[in-house]
N, C-alpha and C positions, 0 to 999 in steps of 0.2 A: 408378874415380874418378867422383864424382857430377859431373852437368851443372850448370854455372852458368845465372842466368840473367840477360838481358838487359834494363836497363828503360832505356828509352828516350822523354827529354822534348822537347817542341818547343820548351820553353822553359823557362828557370830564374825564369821566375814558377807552373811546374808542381810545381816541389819543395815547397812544403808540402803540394799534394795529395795526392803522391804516396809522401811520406815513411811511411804506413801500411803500404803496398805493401812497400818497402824494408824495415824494420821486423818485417812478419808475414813475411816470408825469411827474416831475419837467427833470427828465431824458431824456425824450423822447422830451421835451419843448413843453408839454403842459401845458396851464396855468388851475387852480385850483384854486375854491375858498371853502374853510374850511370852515361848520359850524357844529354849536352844536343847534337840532331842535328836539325836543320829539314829536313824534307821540302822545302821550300822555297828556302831560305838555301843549305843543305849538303846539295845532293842526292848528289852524291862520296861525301860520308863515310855518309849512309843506304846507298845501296849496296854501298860497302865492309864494313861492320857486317853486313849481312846474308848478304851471299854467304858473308862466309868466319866466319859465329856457328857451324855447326854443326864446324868443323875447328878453332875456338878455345876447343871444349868448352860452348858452348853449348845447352842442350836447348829452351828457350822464350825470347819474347822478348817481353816485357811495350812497348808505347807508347801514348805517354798527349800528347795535344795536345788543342789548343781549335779554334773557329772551323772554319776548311775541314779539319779533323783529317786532312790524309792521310798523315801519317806511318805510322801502320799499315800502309795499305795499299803504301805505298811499298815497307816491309822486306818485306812477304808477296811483293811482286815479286819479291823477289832472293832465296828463299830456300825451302824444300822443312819447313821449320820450322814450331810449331803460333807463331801470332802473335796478343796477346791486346791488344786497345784499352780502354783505358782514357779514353774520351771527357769532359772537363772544360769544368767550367760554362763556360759564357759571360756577357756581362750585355748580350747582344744576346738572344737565345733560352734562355737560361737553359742550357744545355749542350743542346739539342733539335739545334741546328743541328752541332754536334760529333758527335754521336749519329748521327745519318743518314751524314756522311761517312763514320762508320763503317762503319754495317750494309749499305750499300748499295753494298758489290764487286761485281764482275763476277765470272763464271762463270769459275771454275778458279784464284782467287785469295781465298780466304778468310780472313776475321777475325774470332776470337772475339770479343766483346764483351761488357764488362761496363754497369752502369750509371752513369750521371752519375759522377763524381768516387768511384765503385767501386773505388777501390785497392788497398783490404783482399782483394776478393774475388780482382781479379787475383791476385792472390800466389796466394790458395788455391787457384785453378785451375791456376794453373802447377805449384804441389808436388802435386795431383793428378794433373795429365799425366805430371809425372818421378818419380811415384810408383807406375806404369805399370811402372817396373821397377828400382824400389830399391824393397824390401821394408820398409826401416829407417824410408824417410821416412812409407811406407803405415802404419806403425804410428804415427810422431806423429800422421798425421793421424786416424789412428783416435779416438787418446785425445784429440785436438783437439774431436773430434766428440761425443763424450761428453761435456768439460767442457762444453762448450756446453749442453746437455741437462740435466748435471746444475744447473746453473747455473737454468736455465729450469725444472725443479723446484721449487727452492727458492723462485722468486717466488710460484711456482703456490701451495706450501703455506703461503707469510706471506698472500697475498691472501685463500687461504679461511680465514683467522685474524682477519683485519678482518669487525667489525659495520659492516651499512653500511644 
């Protein structure tokens, strides 16, 4: 059975951020289950999410907040799981200050990080990590990786086709 993964917002003004995220999953066919959990607000339910994600089939657990962002680091408390942040602008520090709550764990509780409003990427790190050992999914992202390339090609050969 493939592992789900976890994305996790501090707030339902994160959903349009985050919906790429959600999206390049659904892409790759991995299942995702959306919540909205304050580090904050709902510390109960971050810790319950996280302690029992890997026994609820869980392999990674994508969260994505603003401002003091410790939602991330909250779940990596509770959980033996790989934990990726997703740090979202702000319109105090432009997402800078989101960003630091991130990167700047403590020793023996670590957070992947992506950048500013990186949603996209999170996804792709995650089916990367749970493609560690689903061979199936290793092969989308194979050809993921390719389109991509071959894609980047093709502007290559239209630009050297302009007189300039």
């Amino acid at each position: 059975m493939s592992k789900k993964v976890a994305v996790v917002m501090g707030s339902d003004s994160d959903l349009d951020t985050m919906r790429p995220c959600i999206q390049r999953l659904n892409a790759f066919g991995i299942s995702a289950q959306v919540r909205i959990i304050s580090a904050h607000r709902t510390p109960a339910a971050a810790e319950a999410l996280a302690a029992h994600a890997a026994e609820n089939g869980f392999g990674v657990i994508i969260a994505a907040a603003g401002k003091a962002a410790h939602l991330a680091g909250v779940l990596a408390a509770y959980t033996t799981l790989p934990v990726i942040g997703v740090p979202i602008k702000t319109s105090m520090m432009g997402g800078l200050d989101s960003l630091l709550s991130m990167v700047q764990m403590p020793k023996g509780i670590p957070v992947a990080c992506v950048a500013v409003d990186g949603a996209d990427n999170a996804a792709i790190l995650a089916a990367q990590m749970l493609a560690l050992s689903d061979g199936a999914l290793a092969d989308k992202l194979t050809r993921f990786k390719a389109d991509m390339a071959a894609e980047v090609a093709k502007k290559d050969e239209k630009i050297r086709m302009e007189e300039f």
